[in-house]
N, C-alpha and C positions, 0 to 999 in steps of 0.2 A: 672494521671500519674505523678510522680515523678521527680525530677532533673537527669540528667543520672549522674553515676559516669564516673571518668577521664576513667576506662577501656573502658564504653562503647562508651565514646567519642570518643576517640581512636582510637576504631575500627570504628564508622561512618565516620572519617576522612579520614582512608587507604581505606574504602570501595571507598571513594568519590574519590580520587585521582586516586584508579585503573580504576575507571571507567571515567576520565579525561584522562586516558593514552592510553586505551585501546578500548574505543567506539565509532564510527565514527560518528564526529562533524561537524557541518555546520561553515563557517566561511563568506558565504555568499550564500544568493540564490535569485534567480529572474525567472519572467515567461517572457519564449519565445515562443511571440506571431505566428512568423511565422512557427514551427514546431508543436505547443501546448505541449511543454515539458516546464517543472519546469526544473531546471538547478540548482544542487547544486555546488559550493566549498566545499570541506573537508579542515578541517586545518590539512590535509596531503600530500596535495598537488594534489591528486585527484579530479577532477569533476564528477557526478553523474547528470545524467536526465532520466528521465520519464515521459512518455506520461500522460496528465490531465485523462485523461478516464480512465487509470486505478485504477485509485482513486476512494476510496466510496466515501470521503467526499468531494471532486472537481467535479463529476461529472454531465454535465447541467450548470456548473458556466459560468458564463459571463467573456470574457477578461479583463473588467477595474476590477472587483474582484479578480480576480487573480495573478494581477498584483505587491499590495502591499504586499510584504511577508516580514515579521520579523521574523530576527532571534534572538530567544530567548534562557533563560535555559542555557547558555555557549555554545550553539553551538547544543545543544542537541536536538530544536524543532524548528517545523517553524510554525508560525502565519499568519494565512489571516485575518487580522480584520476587512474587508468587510465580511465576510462569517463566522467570529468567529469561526474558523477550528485552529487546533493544532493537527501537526502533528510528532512523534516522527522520527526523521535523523533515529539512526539505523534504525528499522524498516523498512524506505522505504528504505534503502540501501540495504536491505536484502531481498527485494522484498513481503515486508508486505502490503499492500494497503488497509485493509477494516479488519472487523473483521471476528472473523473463521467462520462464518456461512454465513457471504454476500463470502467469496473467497472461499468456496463449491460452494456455488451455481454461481458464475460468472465462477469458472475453470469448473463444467458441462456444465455451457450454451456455451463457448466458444467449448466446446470438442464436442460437439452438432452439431458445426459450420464445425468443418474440414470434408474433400470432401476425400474418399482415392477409392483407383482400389476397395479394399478389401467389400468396405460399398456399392459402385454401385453393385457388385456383387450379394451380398449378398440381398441388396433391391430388383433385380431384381429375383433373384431366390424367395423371398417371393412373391413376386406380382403373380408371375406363380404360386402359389399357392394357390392363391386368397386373397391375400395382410393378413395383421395381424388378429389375430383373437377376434371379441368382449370380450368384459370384460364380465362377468357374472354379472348378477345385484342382488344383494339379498332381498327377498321380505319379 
């Protein structure tokens, strides 16, 4: 790959800046032991926290691992360097926690979870019908 020219420089620079002006940056974070929430600052003057467990890559860590968090990247990631975890600010401000295939599968197992009038219902009227019916087995 080549030297960039000044154009595309240019544009890597305004690229870099909008996303300085524009993207929610850490300006400081820490884990709070007695709620199990990470706690960010924004350098917007906002705070942000979220539960550790909703995290793929926190999740099962130990408090003293969690504990050190760097903020890296200009604001833009945060560092467990007990756990070598990198985690990108937007992202978890946006409610990103894991990748698209681990947040299928933990928003089913969670949807799995809720208890409603409609699902007692319904499970009970199956049972009176002699509960679900086997799977076919192909021989």
């Amino acid at each position: 790959m080549g030297k960039p020219t000044d154009t595309e420089f240019d544009a890597a620079e305004a690229r870099g800046r909008a996303v300085l002006e524009t993207e929610m940056r850490a300006q400081a974070a820490r884990y709070d032991r007695e709620s199990g929430r990470v706690v960010i600052d924004l350098v917007n003057g906002c705070t942000y926290a979220f539960p550790i467990h909703l995290v793929q890559d926190l999740q099962g860590a130990s408090a003293g691992d969690l504990a050190p968090i760097e903020v890296e990247g200009l604001g833009l990631d945060l560092y467990w360097p007990a756990l070598e975890v990198d985690l990108y600010v937007p992202a978890l401000v946006a409610g990103i926690f894991g990748t698209r295939e681990w947040m299928k599968k933990e928003l089913a197992r969670r949807a799995g979870q809720v208890k409603s009038e409609a699902k007692t219902v319904s499970a009970r009227a199956n049972g009176a019908k002699g509960g679900r019916p086997r799977k076919a087995v192909a021989g």
